[in-house]
C-alpha positions as CSV (number, residue, x, y, z in Angstrom):
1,X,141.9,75.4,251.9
2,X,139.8,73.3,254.3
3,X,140.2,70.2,256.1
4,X,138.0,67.4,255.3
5,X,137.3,63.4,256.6
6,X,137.1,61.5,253.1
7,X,137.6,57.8,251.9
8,X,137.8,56.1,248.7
9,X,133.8,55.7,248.2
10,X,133.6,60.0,249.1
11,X,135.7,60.0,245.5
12,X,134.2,56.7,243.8
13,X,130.6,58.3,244.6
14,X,131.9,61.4,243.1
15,X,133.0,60.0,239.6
16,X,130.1,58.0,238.8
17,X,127.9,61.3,239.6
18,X,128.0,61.6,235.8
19,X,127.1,65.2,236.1
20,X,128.8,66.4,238.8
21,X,131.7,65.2,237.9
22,X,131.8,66.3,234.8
23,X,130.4,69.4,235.5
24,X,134.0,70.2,237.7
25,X,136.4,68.2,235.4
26,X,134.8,70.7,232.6
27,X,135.8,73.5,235.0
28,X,139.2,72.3,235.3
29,X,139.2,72.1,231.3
30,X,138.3,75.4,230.6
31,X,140.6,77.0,233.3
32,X,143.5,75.6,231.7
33,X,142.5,76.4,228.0
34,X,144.3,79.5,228.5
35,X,143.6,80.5,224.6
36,X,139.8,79.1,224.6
37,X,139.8,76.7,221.4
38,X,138.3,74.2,223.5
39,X,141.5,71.9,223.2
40,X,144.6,71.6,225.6
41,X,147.9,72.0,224.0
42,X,151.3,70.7,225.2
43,X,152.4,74.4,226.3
44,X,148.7,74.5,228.3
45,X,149.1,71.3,230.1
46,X,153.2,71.7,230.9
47,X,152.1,75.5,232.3
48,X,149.4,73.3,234.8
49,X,152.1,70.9,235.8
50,X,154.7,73.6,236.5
51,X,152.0,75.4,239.1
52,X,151.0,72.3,240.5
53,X,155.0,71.3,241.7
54,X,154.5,67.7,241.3
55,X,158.0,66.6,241.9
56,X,159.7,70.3,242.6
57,X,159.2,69.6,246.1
58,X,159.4,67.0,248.7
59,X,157.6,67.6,251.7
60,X,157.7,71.0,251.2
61,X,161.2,71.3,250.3
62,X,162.3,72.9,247.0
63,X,164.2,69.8,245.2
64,X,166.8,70.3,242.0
65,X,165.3,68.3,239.0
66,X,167.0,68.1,235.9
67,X,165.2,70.0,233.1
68,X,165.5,67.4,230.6
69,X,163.9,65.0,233.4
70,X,160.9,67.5,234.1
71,X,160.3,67.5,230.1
72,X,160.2,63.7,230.3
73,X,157.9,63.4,232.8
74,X,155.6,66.1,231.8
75,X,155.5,64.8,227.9
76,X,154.7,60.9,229.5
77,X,151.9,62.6,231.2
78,X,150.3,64.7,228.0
79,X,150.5,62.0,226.2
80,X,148.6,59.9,228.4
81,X,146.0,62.2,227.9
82,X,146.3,62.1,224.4
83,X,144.6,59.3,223.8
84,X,144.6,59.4,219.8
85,X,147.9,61.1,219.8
86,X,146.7,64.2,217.6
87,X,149.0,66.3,219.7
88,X,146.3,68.0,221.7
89,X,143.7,67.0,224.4
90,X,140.1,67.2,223.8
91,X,137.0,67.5,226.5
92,X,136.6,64.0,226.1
93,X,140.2,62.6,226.3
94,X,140.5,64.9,229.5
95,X,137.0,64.0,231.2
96,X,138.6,60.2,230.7
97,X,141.9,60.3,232.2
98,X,140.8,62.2,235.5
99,X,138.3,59.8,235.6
100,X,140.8,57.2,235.7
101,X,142.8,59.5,237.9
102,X,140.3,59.9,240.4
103,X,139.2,55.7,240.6
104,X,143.1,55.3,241.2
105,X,142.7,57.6,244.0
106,X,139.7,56.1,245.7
107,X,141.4,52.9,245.5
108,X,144.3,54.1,247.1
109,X,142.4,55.7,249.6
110,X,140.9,52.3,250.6
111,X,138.0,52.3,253.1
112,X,139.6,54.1,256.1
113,X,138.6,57.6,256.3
114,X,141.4,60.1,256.6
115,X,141.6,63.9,257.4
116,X,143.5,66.0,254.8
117,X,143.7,69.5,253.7
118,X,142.2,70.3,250.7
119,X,142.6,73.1,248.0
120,X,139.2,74.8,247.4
121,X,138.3,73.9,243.7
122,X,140.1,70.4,244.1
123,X,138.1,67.7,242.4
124,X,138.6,65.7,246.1
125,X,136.9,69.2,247.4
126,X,134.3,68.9,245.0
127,X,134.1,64.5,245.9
128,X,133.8,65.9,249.7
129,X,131.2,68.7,248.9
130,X,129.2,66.1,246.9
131,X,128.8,63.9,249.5
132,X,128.3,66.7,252.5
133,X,125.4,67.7,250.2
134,X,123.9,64.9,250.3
135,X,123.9,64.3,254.1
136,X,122.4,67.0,254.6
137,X,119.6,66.2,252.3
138,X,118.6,63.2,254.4
């Protein structure tokens, strides 16, 4: 984990480096492909959503969620993925959504830098190493 001053153009700059972006969405891809057919199933995406905790916790704080509501949520979210509903998510349909995923969080971000903590292979770690890189190049 390291701490990091970022904004919404650290990430926009990030996304439309075509190859570096893909280059760590791809990465993300192929470390949830547990089984290597170079498609994400429901199973492989539900296992990534259950390690990432989205709504488990609250500020740290284990929270009860109903089962039945976790399943909801987590089938909404495949399925936004799975763009041509074929019951799996391809490279493509994957590299798309995080690329929406990551615009939404630049706009949210806004123009004021913040501080935050991030995890190591993080695409916002990657978005912040992109641009470090390139200050240093100057």
């Amino acid at each position: 984990m390291s701490v990091v001053i970022i904004d919404g153009s650290t990430v926009r700059d990030f996304v439309e480096d075509t190859d570096a972006f893909n280059k760590s969405v791809d990465e993300q891809f192929f470390a949830l492909d547990v089984n290597g057919d170079g498609i994400l199933s429901r199973a492989e995406m539900r296992t990534a959503f259950e390690s990432m905790r989205l709504i488990e916790t609250h500020f740290g704080m284990d929270v009860k969620t109903v089962p039945e509501e976790l399943t909801k949520l987590y089938d909404s979210i495949f399925e936004r993925f799975d763009r041509d509903s074929s019951g799996s998510v391809d490279m493509g349909e994957f590299r798309s959504e995080m690329k929406l995923i990551m615009l939404a969080v630049a706009d949210g971000l806004g123009t004021s830098p913040i501080q935050i903590a991030l995890e190591k292979d993080s695409l916002l770690q990657k978005a912040a190493d992109l641009e470090s890189s390139k200050l240093t190049e100057t």
